[in-house]
N, CA, C and O atoms as a CHARMM CRD file, in Angstrom:
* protein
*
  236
    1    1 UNK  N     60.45900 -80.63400  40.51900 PROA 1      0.00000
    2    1 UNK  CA    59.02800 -80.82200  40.37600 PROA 1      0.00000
    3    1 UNK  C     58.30500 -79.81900  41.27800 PROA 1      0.00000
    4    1 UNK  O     58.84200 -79.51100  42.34200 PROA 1      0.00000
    5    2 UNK  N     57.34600 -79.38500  40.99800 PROA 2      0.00000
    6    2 UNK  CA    56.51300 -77.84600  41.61500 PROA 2      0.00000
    7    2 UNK  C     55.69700 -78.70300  42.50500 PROA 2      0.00000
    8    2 UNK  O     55.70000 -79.86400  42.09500 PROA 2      0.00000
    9    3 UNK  N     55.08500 -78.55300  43.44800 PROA 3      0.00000
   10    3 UNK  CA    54.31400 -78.89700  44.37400 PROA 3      0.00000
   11    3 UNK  C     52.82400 -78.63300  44.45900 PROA 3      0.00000
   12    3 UNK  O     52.52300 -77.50100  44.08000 PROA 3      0.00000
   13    4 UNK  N     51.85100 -79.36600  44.84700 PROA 4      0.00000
   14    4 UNK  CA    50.71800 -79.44200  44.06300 PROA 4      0.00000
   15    4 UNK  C     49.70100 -78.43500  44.69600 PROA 4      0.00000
   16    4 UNK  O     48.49300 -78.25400  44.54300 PROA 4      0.00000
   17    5 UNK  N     51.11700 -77.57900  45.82700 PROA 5      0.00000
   18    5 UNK  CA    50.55000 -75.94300  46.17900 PROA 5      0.00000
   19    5 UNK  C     50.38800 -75.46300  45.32000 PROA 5      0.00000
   20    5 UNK  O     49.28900 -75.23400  44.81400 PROA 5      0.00000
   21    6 UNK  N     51.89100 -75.04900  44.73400 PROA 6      0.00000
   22    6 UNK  CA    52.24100 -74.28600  44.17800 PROA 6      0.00000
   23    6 UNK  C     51.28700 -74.17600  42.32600 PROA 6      0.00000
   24    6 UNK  O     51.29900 -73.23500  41.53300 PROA 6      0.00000
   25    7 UNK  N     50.56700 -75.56900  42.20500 PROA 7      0.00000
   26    7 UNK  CA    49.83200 -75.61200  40.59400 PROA 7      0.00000
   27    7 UNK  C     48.38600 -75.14300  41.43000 PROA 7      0.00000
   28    7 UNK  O     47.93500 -74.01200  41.25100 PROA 7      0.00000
   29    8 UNK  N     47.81200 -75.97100  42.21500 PROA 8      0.00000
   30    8 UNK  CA    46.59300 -75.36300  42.32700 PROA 8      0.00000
   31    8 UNK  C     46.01300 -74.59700  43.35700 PROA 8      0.00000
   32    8 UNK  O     44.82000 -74.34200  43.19000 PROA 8      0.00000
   33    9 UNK  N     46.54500 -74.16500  44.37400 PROA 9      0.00000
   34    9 UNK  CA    46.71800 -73.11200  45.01900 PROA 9      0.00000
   35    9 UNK  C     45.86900 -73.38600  46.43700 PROA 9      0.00000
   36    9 UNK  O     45.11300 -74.35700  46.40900 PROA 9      0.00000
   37   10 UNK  N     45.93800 -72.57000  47.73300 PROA 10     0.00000
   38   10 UNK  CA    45.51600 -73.82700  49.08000 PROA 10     0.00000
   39   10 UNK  C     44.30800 -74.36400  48.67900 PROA 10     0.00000
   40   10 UNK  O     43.65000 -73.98700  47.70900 PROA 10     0.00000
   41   11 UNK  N     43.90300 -75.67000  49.80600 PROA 11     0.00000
   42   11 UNK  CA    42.69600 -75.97800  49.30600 PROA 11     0.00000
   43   11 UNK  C     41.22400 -75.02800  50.32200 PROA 11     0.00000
   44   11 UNK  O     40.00300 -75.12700  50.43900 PROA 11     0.00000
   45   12 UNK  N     42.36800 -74.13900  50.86500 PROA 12     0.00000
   46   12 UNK  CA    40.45600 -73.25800  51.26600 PROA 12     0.00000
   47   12 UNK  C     40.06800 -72.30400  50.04100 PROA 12     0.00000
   48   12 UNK  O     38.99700 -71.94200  49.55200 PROA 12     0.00000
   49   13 UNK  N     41.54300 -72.03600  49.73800 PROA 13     0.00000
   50   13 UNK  CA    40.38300 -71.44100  48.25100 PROA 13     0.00000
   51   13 UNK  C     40.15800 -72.41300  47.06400 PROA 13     0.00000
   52   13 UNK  O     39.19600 -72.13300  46.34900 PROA 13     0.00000
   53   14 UNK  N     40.86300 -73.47500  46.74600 PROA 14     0.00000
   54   14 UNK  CA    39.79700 -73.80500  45.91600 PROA 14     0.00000
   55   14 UNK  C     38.29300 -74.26400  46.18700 PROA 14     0.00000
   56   14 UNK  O     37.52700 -74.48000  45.24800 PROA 14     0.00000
   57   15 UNK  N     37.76000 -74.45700  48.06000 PROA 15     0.00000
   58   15 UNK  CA    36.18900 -74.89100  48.23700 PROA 15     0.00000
   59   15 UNK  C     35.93700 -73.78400  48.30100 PROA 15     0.00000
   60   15 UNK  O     34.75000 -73.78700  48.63000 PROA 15     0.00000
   61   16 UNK  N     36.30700 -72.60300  48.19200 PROA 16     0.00000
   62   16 UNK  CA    35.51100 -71.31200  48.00300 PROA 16     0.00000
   63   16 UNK  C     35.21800 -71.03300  46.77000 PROA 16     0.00000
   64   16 UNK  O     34.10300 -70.64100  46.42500 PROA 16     0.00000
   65   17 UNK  N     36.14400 -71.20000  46.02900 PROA 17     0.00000
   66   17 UNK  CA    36.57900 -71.01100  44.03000 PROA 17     0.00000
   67   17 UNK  C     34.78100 -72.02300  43.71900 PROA 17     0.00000
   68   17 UNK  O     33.67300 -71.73400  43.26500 PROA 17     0.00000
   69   18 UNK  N     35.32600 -73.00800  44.18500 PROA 18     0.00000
   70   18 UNK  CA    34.36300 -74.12700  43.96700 PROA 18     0.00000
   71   18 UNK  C     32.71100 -74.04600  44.18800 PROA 18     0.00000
   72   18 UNK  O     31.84400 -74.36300  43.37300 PROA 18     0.00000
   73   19 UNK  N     32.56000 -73.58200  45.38700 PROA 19     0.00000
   74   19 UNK  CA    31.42800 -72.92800  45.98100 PROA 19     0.00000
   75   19 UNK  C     30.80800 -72.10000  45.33300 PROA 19     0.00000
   76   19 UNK  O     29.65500 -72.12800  44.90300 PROA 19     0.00000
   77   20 UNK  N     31.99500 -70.95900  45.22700 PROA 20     0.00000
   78   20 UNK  CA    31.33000 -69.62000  44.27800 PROA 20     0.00000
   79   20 UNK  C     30.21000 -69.93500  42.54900 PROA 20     0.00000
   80   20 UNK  O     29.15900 -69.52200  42.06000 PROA 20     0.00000
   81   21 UNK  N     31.41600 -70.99200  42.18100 PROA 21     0.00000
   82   21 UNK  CA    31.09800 -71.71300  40.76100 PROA 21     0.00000
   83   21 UNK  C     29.93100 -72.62700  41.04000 PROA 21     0.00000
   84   21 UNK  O     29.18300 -72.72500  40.06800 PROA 21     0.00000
   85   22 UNK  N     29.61400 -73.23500  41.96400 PROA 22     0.00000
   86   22 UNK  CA    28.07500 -73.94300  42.23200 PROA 22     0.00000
   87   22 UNK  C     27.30000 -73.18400  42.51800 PROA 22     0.00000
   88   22 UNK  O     26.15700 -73.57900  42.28700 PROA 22     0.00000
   89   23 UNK  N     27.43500 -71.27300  43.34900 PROA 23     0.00000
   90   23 UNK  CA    26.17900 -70.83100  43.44400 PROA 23     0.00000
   91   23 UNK  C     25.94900 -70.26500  42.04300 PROA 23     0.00000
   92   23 UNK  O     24.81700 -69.97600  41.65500 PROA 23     0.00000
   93   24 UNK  N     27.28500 -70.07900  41.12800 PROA 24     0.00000
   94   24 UNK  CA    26.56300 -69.59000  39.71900 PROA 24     0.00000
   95   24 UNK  C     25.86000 -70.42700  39.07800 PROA 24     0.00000
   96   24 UNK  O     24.89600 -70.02800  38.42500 PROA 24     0.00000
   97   25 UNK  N     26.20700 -71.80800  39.13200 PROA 25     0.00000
   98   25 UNK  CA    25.67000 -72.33600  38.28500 PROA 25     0.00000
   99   25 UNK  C     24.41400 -72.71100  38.73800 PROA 25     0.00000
  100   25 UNK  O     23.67100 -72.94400  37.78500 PROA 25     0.00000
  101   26 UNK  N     23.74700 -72.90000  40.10300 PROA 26     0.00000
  102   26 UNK  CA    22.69600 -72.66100  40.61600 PROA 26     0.00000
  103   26 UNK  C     21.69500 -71.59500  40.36600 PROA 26     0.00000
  104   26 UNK  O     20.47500 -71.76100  40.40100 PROA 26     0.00000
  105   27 UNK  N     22.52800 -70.10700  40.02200 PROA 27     0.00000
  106   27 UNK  CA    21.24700 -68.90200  40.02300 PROA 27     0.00000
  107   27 UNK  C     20.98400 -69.15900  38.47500 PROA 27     0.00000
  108   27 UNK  O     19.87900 -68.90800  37.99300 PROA 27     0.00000
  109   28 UNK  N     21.74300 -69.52900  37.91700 PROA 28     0.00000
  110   28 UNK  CA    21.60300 -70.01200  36.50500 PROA 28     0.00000
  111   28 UNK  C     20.73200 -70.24700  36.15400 PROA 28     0.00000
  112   28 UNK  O     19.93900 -69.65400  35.42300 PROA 28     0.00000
  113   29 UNK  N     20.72600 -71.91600  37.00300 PROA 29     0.00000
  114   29 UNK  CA    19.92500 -72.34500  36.33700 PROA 29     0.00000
  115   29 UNK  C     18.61900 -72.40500  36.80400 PROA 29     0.00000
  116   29 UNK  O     17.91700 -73.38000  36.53400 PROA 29     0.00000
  117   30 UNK  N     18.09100 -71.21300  37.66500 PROA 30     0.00000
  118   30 UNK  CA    17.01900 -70.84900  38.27200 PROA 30     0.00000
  119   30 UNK  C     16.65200 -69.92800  37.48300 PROA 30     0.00000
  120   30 UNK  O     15.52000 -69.87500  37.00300 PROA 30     0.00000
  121   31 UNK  N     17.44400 -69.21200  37.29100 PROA 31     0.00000
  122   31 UNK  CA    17.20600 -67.53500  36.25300 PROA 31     0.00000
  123   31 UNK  C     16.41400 -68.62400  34.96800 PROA 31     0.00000
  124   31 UNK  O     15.28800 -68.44300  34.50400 PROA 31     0.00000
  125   32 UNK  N     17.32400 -69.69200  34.61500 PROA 32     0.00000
  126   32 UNK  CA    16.77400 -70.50600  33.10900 PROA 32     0.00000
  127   32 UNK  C     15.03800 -70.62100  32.83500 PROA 32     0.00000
  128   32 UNK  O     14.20200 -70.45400  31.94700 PROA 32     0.00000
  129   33 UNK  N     15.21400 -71.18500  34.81200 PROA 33     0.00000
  130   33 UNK  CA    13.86600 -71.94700  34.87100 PROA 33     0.00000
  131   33 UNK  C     12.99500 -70.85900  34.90700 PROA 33     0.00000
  132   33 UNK  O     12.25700 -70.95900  33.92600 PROA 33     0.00000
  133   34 UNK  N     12.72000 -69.86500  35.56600 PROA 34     0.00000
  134   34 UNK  CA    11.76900 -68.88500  35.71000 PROA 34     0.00000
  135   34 UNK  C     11.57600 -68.10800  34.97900 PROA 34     0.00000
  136   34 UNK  O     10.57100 -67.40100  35.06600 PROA 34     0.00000
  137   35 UNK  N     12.81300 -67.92100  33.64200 PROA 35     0.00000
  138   35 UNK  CA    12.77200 -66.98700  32.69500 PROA 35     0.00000
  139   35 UNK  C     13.76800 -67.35300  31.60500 PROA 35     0.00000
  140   35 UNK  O     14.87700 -66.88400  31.34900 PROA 35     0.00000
  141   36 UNK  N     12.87300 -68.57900  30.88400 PROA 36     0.00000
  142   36 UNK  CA    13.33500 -68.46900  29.90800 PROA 36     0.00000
  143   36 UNK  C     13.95000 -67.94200  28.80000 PROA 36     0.00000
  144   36 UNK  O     13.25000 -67.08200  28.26600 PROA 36     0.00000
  145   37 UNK  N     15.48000 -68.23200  28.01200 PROA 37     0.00000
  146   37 UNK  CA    15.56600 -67.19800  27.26200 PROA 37     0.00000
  147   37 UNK  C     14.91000 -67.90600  25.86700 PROA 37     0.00000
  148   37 UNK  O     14.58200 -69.07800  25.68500 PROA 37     0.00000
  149   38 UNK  N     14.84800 -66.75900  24.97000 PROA 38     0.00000
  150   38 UNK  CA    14.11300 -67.25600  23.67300 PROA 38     0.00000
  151   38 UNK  C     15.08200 -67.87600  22.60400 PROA 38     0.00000
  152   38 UNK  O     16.13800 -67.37600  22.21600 PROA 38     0.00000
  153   39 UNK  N     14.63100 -68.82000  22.28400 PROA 39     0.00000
  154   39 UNK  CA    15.32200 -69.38700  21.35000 PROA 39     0.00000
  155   39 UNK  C     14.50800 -69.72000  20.07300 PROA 39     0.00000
  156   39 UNK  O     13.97900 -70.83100  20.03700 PROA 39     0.00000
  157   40 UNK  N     14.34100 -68.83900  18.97100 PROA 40     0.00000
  158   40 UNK  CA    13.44400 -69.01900  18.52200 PROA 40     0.00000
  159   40 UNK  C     13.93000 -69.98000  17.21000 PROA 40     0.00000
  160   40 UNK  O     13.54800 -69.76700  16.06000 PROA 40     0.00000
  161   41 UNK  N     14.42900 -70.57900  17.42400 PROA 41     0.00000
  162   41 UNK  CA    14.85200 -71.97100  16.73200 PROA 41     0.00000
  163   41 UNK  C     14.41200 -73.22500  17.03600 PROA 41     0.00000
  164   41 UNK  O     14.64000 -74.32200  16.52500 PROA 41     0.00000
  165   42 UNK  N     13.59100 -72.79400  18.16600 PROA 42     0.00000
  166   42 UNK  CA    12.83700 -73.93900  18.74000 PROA 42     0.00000
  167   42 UNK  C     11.29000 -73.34300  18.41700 PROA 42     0.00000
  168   42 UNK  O     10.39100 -74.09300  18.79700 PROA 42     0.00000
  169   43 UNK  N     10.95100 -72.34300  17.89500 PROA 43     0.00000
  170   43 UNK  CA     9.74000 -71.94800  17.53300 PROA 43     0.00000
  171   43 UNK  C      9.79300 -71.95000  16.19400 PROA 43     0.00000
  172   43 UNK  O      9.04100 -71.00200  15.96700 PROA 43     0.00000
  173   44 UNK  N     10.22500 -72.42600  14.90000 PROA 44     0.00000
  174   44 UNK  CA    10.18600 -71.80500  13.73100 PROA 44     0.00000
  175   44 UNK  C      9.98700 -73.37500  12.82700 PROA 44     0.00000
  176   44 UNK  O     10.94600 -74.00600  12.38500 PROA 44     0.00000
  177   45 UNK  N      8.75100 -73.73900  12.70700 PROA 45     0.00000
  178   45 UNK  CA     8.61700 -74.76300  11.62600 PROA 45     0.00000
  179   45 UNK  C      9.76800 -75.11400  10.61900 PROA 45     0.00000
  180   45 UNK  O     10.40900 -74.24700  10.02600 PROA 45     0.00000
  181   46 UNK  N      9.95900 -76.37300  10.49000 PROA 46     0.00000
  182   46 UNK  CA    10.76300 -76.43200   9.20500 PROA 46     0.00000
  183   46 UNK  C      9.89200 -77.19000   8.63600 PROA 46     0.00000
  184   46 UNK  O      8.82200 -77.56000   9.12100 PROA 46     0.00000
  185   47 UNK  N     10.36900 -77.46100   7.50000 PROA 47     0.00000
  186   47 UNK  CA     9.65900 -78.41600   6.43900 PROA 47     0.00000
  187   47 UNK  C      8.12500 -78.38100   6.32300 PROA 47     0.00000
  188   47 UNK  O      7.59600 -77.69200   7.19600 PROA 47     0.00000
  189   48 UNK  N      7.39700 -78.89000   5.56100 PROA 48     0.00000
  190   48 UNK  CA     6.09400 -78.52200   5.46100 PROA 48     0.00000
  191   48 UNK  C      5.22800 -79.14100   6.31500 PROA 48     0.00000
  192   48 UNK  O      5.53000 -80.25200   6.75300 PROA 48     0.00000
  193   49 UNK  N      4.62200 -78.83000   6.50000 PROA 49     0.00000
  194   49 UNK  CA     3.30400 -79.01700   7.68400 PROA 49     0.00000
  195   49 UNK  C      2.32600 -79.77200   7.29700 PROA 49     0.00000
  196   49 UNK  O      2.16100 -80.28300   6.18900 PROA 49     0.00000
  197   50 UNK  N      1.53100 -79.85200   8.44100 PROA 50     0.00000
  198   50 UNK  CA     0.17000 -80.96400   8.67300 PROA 50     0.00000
  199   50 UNK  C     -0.87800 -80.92800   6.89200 PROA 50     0.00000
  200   50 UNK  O     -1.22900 -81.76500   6.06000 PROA 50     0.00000
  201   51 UNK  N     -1.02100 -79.30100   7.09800 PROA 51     0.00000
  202   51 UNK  CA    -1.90600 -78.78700   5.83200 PROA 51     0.00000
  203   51 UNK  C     -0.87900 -79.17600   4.92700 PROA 51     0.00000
  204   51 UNK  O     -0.79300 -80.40300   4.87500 PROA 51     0.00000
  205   52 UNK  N     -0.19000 -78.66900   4.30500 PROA 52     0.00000
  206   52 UNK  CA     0.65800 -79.40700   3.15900 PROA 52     0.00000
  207   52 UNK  C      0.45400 -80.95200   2.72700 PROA 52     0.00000
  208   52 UNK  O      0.39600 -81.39600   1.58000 PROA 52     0.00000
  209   53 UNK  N      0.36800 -81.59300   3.85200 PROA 53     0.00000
  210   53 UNK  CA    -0.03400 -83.11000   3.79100 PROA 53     0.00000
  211   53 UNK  C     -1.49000 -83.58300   3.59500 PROA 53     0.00000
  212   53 UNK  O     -1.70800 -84.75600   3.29200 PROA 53     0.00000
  213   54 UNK  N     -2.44400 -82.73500   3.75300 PROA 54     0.00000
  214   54 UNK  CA    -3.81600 -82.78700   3.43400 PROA 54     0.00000
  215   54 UNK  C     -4.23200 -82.40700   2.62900 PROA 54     0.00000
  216   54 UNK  O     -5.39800 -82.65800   2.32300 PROA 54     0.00000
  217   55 UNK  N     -3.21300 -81.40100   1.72800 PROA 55     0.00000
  218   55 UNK  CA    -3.84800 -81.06500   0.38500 PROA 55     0.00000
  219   55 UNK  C     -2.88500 -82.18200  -0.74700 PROA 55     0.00000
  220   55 UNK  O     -3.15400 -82.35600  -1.93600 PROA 55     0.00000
  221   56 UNK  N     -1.77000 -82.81000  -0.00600 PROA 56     0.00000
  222   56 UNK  CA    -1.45200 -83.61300  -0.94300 PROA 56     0.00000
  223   56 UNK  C     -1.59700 -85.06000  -1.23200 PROA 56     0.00000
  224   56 UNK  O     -0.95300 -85.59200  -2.13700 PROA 56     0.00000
  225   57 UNK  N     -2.40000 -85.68200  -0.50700 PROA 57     0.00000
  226   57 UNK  CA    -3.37400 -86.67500  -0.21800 PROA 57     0.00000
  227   57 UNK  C     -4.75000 -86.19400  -0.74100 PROA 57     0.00000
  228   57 UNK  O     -5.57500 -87.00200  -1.16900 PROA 57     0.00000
  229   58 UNK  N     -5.01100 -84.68000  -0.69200 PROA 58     0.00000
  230   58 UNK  CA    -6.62400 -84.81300  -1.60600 PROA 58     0.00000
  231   58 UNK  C     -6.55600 -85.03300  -3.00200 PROA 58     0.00000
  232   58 UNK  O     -7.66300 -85.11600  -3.53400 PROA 58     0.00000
  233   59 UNK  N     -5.26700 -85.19000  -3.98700 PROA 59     0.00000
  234   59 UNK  CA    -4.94300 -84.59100  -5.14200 PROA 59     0.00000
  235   59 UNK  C     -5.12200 -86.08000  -5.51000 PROA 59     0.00000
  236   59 UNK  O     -4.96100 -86.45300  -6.67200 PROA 59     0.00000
């Protein structure tokens, strides 16, 4: 049986491994907040709209 060195390797580097991976996911999700990227799938109407519904209620 391998030793649970030898699978995940000392533990000062994995709180560094670990560390490193929380400040990415930190500038992340700062970069997210201050600068949105575009998703313009969240801008693009589907289905018919308000007006569509007001001309089909005047009929």
């Amino acid at each position: 049986m391998m030793s649970h060195k030898l699978l995940f390797g000392h533990p000062a580097v994995l709180s560094v491994t670990a560390l490193g991976l929380a400040l990415i996911r930190l500038a992340s999700a700062f970069r997210e907040f201050v600068h949105p990227r575009y998703r313009p799938e969240l801008h693009y109407m589907r289905g018919p709209g308000p007006a569509t519904a007001r001309r089909a209620s005047a009929r």
